[in-house]
C-alpha positions in Angstrom: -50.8 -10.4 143.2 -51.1 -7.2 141.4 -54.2 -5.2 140.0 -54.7 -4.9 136.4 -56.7 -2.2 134.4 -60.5 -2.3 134.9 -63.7 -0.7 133.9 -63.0 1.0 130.2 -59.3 0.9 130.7 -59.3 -2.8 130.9 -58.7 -4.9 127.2 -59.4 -8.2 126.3 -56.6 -10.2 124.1 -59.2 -11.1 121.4 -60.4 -6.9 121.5 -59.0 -5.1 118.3 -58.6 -1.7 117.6 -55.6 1.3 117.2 -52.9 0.2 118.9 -49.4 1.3 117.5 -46.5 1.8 119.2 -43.0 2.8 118.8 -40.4 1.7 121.2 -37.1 1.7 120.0 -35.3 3.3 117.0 -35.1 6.2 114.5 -37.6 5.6 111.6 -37.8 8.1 108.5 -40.2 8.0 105.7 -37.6 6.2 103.5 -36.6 3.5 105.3 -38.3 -0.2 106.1 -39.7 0.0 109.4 -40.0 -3.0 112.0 -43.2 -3.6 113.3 -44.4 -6.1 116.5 -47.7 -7.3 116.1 -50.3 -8.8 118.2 -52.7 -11.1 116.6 -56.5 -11.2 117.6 -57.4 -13.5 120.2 -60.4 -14.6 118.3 -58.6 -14.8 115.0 -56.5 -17.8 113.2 -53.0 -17.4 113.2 -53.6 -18.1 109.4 -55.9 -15.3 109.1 -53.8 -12.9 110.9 -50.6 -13.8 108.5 -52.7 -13.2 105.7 -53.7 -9.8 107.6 -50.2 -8.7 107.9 -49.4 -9.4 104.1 -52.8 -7.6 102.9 -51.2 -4.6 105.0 -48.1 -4.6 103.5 -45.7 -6.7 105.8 -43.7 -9.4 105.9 -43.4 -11.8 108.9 -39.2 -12.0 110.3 -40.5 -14.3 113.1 -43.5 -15.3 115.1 -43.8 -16.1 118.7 -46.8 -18.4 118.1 -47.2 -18.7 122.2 -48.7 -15.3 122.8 -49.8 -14.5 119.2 -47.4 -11.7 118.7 -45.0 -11.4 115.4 -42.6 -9.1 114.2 -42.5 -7.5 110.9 -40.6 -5.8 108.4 -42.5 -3.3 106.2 -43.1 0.1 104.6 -44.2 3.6 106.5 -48.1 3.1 105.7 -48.0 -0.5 107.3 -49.3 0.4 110.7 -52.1 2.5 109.5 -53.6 -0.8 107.2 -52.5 -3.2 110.2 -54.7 -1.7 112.9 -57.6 -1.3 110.2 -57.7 -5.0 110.1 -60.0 -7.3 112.6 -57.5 -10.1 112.4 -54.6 -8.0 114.2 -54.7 -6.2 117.7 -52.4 -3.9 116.3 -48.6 -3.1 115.3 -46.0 -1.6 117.2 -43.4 0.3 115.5 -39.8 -1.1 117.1 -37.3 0.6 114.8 -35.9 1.7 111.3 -34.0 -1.3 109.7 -30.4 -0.3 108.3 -30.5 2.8 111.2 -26.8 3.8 111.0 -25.0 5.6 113.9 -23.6 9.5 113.1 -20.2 10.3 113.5 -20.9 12.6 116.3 -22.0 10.0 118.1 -19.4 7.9 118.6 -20.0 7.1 122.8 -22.9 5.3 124.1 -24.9 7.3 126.7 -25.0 4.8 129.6 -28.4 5.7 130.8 -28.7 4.1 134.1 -32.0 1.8 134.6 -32.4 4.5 138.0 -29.7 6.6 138.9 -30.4 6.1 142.7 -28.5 2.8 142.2 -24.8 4.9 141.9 -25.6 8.4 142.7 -24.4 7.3 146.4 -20.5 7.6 144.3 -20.5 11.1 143.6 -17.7 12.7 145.3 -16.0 9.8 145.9 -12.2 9.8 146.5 -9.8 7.6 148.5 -9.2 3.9 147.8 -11.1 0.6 148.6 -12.3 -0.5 151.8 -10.4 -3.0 153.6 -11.2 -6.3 153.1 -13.5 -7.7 156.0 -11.9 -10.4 158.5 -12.6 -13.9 158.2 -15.9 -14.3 160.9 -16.1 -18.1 160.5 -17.4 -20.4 157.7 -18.1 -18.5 154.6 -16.8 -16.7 151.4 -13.6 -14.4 151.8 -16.3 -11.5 151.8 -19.0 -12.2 153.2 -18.2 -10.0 156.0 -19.2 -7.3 153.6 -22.5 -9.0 153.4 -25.0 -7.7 156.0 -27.5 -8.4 153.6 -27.3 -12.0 153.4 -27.3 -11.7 157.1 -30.7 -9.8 157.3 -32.7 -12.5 155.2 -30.8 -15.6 157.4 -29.5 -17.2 153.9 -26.6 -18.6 155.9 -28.7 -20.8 158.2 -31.0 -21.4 155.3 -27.8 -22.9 153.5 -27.4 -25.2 155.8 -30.0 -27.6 154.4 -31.1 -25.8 151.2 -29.6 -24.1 148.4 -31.1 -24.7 145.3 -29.8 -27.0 143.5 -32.0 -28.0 140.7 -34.2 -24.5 140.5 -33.1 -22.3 137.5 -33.4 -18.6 138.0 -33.9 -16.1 135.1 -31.9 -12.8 134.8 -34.2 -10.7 132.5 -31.9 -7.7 132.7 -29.0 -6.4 130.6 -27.5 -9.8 130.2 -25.0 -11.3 132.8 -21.3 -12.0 132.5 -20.5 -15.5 132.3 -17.1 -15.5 132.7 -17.2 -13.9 136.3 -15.1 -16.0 138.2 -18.2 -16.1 141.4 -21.0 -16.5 138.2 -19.4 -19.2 136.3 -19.7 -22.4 138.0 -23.3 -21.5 138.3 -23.9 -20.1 135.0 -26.0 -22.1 131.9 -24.8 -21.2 128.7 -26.6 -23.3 126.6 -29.8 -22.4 128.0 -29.0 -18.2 127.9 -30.3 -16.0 125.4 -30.0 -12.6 124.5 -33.2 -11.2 123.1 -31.9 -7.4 122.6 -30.2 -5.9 119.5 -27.9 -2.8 120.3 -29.7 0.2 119.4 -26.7 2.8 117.7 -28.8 6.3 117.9 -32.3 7.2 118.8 -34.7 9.0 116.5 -32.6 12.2 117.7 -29.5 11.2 116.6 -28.1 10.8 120.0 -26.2 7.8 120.5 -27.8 4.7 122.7 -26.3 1.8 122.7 -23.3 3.4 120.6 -21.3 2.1 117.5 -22.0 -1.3 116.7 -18.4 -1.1 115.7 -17.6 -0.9 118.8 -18.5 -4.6 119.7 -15.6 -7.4 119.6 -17.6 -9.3 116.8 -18.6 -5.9 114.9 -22.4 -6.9 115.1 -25.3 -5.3 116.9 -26.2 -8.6 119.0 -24.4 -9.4 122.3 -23.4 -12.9 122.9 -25.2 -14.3 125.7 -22.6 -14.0 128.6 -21.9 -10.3 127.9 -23.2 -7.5 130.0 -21.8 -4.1 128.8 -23.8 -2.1 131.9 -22.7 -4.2 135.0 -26.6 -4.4 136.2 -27.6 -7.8 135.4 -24.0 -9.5 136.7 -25.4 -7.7 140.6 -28.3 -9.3 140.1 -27.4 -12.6 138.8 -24.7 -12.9 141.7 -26.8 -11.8 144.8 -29.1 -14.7 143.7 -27.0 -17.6 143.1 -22.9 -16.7 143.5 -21.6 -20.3 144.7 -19.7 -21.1 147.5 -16.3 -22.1 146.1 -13.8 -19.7 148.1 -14.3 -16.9 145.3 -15.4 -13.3 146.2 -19.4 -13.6 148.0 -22.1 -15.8 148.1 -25.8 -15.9 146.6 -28.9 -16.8 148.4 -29.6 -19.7 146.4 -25.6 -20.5 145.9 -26.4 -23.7 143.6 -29.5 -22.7 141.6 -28.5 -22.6 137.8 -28.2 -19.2 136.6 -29.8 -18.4 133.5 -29.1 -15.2 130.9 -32.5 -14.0 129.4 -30.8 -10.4 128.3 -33.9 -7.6 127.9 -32.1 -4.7 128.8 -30.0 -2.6 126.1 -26.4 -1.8 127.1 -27.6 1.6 128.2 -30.0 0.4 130.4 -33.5 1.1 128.3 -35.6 -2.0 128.6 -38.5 -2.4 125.3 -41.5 -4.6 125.0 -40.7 -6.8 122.9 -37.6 -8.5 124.3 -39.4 -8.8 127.5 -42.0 -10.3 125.9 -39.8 -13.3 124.3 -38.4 -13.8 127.3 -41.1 -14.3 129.4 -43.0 -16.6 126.7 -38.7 -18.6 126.1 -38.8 -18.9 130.4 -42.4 -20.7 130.4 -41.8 -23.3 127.5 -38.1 -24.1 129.0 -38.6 -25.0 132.2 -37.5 -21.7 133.8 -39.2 -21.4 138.2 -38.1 -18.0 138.8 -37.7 -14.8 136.8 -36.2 -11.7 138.0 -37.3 -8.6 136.7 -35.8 -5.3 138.4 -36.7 -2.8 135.9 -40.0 -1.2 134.3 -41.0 -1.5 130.6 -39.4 2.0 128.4 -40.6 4.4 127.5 -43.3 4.8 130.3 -42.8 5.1 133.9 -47.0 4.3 134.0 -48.9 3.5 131.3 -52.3 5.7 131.4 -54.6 4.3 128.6 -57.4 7.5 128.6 -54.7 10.5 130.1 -55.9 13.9 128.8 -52.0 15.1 128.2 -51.4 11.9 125.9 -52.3 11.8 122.5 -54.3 9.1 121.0 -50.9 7.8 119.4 -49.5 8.1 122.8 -52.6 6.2 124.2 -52.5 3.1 121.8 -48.8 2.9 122.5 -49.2 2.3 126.7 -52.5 -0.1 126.2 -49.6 -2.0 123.9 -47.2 -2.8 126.3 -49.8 -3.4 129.2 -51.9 -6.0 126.6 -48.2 -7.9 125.4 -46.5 -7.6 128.6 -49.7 -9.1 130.8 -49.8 -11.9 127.7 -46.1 -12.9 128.4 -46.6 -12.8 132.2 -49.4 -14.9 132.3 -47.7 -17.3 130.0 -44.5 -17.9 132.4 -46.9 -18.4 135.3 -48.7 -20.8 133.8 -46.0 -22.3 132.9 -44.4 -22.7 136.3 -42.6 -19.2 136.2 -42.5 -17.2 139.9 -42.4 -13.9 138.7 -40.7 -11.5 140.7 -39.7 -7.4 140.1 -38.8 -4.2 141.9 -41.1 -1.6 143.2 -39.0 1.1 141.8 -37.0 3.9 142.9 -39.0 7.0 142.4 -39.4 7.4 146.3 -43.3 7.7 145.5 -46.5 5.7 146.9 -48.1 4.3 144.1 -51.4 4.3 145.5 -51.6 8.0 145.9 -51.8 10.5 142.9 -48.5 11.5 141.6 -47.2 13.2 139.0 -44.8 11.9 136.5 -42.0 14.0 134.5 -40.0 11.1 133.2 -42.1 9.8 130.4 -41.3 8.9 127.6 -37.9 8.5 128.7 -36.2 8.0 125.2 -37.0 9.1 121.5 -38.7 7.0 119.1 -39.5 10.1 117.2 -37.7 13.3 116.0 -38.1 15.9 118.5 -39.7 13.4 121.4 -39.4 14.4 125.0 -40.5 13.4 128.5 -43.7 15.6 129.3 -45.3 16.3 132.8 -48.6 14.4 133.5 -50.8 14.6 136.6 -51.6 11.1 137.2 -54.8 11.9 140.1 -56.6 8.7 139.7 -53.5 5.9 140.3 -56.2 2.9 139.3 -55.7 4.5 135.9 -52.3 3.5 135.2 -49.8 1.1 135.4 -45.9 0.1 135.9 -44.9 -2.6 134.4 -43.6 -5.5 134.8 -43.8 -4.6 138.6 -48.2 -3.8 138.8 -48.8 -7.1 136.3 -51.3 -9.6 137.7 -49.3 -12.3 139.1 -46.2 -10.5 139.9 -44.4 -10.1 143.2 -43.3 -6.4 143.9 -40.6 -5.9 146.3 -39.3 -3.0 147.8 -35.7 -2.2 149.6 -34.2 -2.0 153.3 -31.1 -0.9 154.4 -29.3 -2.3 157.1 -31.3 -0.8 160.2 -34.3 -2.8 158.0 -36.0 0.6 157.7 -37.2 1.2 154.3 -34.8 2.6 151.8 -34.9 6.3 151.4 -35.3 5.8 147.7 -37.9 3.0 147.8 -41.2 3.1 146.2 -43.9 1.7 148.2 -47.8 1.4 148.7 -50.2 -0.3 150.9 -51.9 -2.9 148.1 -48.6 -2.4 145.7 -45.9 -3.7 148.4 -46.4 -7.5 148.7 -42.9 -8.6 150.6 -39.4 -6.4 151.4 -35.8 -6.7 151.4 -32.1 -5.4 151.3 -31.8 -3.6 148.7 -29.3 -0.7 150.2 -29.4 2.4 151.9 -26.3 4.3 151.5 -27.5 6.6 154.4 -28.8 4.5 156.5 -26.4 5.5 159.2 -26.5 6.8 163.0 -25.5 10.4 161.3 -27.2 9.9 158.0 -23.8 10.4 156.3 -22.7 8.1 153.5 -21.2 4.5 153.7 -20.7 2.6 150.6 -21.0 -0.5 153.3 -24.7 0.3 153.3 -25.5 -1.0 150.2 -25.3 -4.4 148.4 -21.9 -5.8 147.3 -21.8 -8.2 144.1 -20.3 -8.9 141.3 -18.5 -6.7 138.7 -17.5 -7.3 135.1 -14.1 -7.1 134.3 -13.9 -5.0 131.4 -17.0 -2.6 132.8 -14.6 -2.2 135.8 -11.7 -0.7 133.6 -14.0 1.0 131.8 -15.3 2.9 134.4 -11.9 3.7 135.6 -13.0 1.5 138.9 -9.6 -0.7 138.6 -6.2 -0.3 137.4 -5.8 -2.8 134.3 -1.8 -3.1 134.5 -1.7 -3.9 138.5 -5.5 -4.9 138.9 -5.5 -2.7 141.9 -9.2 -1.4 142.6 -9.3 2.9 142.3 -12.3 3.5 144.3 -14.2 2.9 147.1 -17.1 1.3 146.0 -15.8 -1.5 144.5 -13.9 -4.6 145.8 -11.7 -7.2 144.9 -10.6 -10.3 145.8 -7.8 -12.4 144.6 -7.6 -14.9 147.4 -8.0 -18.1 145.1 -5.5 -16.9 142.9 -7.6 -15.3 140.2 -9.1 -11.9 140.8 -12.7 -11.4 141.1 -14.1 -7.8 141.3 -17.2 -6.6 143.0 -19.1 -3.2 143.3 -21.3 -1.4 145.8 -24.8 -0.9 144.4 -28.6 0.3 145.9 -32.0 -0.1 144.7 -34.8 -2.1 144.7 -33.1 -3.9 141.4 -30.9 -5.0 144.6 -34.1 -5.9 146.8 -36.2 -8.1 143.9 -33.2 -10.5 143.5 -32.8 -11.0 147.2 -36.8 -12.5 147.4 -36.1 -13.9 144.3 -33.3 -16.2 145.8 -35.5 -16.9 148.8 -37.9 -17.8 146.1 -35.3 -20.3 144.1 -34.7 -21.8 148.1 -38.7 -22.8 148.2 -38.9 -24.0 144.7 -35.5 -26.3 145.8 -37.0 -27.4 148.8 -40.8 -28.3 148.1 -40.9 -28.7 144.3 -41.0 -31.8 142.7 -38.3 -33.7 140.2 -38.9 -33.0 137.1 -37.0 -33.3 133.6 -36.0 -29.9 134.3 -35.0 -29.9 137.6 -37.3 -28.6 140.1 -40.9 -27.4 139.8 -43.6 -26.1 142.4 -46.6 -23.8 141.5 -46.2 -19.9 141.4 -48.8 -19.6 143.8 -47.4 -21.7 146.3 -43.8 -20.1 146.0 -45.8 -17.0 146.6 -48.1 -17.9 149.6 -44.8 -19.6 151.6 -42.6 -16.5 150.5 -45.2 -14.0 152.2 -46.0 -16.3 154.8 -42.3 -16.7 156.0 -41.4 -12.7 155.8 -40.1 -11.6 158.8 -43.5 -9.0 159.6 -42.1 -5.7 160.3 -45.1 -2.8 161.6 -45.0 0.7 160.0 -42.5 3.4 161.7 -44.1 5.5 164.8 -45.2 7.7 163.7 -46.2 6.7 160.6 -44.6 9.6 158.5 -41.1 9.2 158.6 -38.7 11.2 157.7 -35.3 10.8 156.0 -32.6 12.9 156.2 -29.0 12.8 154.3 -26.1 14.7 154.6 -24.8 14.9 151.1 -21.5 14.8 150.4 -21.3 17.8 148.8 -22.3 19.3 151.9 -26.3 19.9 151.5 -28.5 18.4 154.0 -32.1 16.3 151.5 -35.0 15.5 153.9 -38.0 13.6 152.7 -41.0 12.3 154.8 -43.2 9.2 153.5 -46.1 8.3 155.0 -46.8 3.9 155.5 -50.3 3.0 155.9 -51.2 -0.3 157.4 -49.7 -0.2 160.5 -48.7 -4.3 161.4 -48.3 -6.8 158.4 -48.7 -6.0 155.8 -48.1 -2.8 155.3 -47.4 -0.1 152.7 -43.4 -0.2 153.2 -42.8 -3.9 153.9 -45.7 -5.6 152.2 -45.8 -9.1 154.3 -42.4 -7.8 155.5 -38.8 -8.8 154.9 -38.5 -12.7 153.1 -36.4 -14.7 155.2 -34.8 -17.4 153.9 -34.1 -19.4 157.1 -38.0 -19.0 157.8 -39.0 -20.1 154.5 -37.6 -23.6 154.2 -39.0 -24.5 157.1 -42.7 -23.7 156.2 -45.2 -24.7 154.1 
């Protein structure tokens, strides 16, 4: 369970006041802007539609759940909208009609962290040789020393989800991946993003949409452009059916709730819609490995913010604790990363990475000394009711990269450590194998589209059943969060009950036998350990973090690592 916001920080849904915010896009004073809304708790939805016409808007669509709306209208809107005791406040999202420039004619393909493929750089040679068959399993799962941390295999024997959907809110998931498909629901997926051409600097985002097969800025739902979500999606539920790997939860229905952009940027209000379309659709697990753009933490009273600036962060910690609370009252486990900035977030800290991307002319990250952490907050990851996870490598210390916290932390697991070695050199085998898109594969230059022969090291294929399936070597705590979210998926599968969906069981259950059955795992002695990796460029990083708590639980390892095998056999 996470902390929220108290004292004068703290809001309550029915409060109103100056809240604008502006999260995506690249307004200018003659275009129609689109706004996100959040109606007044104590107000009729009736009164606050008459509110956003009084202010100059016009409704596109409502998500009546949450009491939040989005809106077309003119420059002056949000100024007459946050005057008005009917609306919380309107959140700028972007300029309608924004067109692309010619100059930028490439999307930038920010990465959600790049920790998750920095491990590549200098990479030369070819691919790894495929693993030896060690028994039973998938062709690779010799590759997977993950799966063999958490004990899915003996958890498989007896459970593996069947009936228990699991939610990728991410950048969407590729439905056509030969280890994805069998598993994949189409008819219950949705993509809840638009691509985003340029930011309110000109430079490109998302790119063209041109560029697109249909020529539209909207994704179908089995498309994923940045490769992220497909990893996730397949470490959770890849089947067993000869291809490629397997998931921990290898028959829990995989469902596509796209957030993310193709660049990686993840806004508030597709989160949002996906959290409020997972409750009222009989999603049991969402997984969430990302944090809410364009803040890292959102301060609500920070001396270097502006008020504008202020107004915009209490926005997506008001909407996104609305959506959360919604899929967990709904039946929704809600599980997310604990980030990759190598940083207790317990302890001050200072952050230089906010606001990561533009949504005005001229807009840049600034530093801010964050020396009271209770002030702020990550999100999804810090939401009440959300299980934070950070990342192991394969010696089950904690990842070099992985955030952590005594309080924050609430379980661990594998996640990666590309230098988690007996030299502390790099091994690709260190970090977490799954699934690659095709076309993202080429485009990266990762395989060879005339043979199909795989370039690079990092990735993987296998063609065993006939049909190629490709995989790639990622790290991060985005790797960790699906992990306990397929343990999670296993304890909905075997304690829930029938019901027209599938399977149910309360979030707080899932939770209680999820920390319950983690494998405990005591802090390092001594406590402040200290990394070190021999780059391959030849420099030598160290880095010391300090875990408080001593035994379970802990700052590194929360509860400590989930284990599947242990958590089908308690209640």
């Amino acid at each position: 369970m996470r902390r929220l916001l108290t004292g004068a920080a703290a809001i309550a849904l029915g409060a109103t006041g100056t809240l604008v915010m502006a999260s995506s896009g690249n307004a200018t004073s003659d275009q129609e802007v689109r706004y996100v809304v959040a109606y007044a708790e104590g107000s009729s939805a009736a009164d606050a539609r008459a509110a956003v016409k009084a202010a100059g808007g016009e409704i596109v669509s409502e998500n009546s759940a949450i009491g939040v709306a989005t809106v077309t209208a003119g420059e002056g809107f949000a100024k007459a909208a946050n005057a008005s005791s009917a609306l919380v406040g309107a959140a700028q999202d972007r300029a309608v009609g924004a067109t692309t420039p010619d100059a930028a004619s490439k999307a930038r393909k920010q990465e959600v962290s790049k920790v998750e493929t920095e491990f590549r750089s200098g990479a030369k040679g070819t691919a790894p040789k495929k693993p030896k068959p060690k028994g039973p399993g998938e062709p690779l799962s010799g590759l997977q020393w993950d799966m063999e941390q958490i004990d899915a295999a003996a958890a498989n024997k007896s459970e593996r989800g069947k009936g228990v959907r699991v939610g990728i809110m991410d950048t969407g998931v590729d439905g056509s991946h030969p280890d994805i498909a069998p598993n994949f629901d189409a008819e219950l997926s949705r993509n809840f993003t638009t691509d985003i051409p340029v930011d309110a600097n000109g430079d490109s985002v998302d790119g063209p949409c041109e560029e697109e097969a249909d020529g539209s800025c909207e994704d179908a739902a089995d498309v994923d452009e940045n490769g992220h979500g497909t990893h996730v999606a397949s470490t959770i539920a890849s089947p067993v059916n000869g291809v490629g790997i397997t998931g921990v939860a290898p028959q829990a229905d995989i469902v596509n709730l796209r957030v993310g952009q193709d660049s990686g940027y993840f806004f508030l209000q597709p989160s949002v819609d996906a959290l409020t379309y997972a409750g009222s659709n009989g999603i049991d697990v969402v997984n969430m490995s990302y944090y809410v753009d364009p803040w890292l933490f959102n301060c609500t009273s920070h001396p270097a913010d502006s008020a504008e600036d202020r107004a915009e962060q209490l926005t997506i910690i008001t909407a996104m604790q609305r959506g959360l609370d919604y899929a967990r009252s709904h039946g929704v486990t809600l599980v997310a990363a604990a980030g990759n900035q190598a940083i207790d977030y317990t302890k001050p800290q200072t952050d230089a990475s906010s606001p990561d991307f533009a949504s005005e002319p001229g807009e840049a990250a600034y530093v801010r000394e964050m020396l009271d952490p209770e002030s702020c907050i990550s999100m999804p990851t810090e939401g009440n009711g959300v299980i934070a996870v950070s990342s192991t490598g394969p010696s089950e210390r904690k990842s070099y990269y992985s955030s952590y916290g005594d309080g924050f932390v609430d379980v661990a697991a594998p996640g990666g450590d590309a230098y988690d070695t007996a030299d502390g050199t790099r091994d690709f085998a260190a970090t977490i194998l799954a699934a690659y898109p095709y076309d993202l594969a080429v485009a990266e230059g990762a395989i060879d589209p005339a043979t199909g022969e795989v370039l690079v090291p990092w990735a993987v294929s296998d063609c065993s059943s006939g049909e190629c399936s490709y995989y790639q070597y990622l790290q991060g705590t985005s790797m960790a969060s699906p992990h306990a979210a397929g343990v999670a998926a296993l304890i909905v599968g075997k304690y829930g009950k029938h019901d027209r969906s599938g399977k149910t069981l309360s979030p707080a259950k899932v939770e209680k036998i999820l920390r319950k059955s983690a494998t405990a795992k005591a802090c390092p002695v001594p406590a402040d350990f200290t990394y070190v990796r021999h780059l391959p460029n030849g420099n030598t990083a160290t880095s010391t973090h300090t875990c408080e708590g001593g035994e379970a639980p802990n700052g590194f390892y929360g509860s400590g690592i989930v284990n599947a095998k242990a958590a089908i056999g308690k209640r």
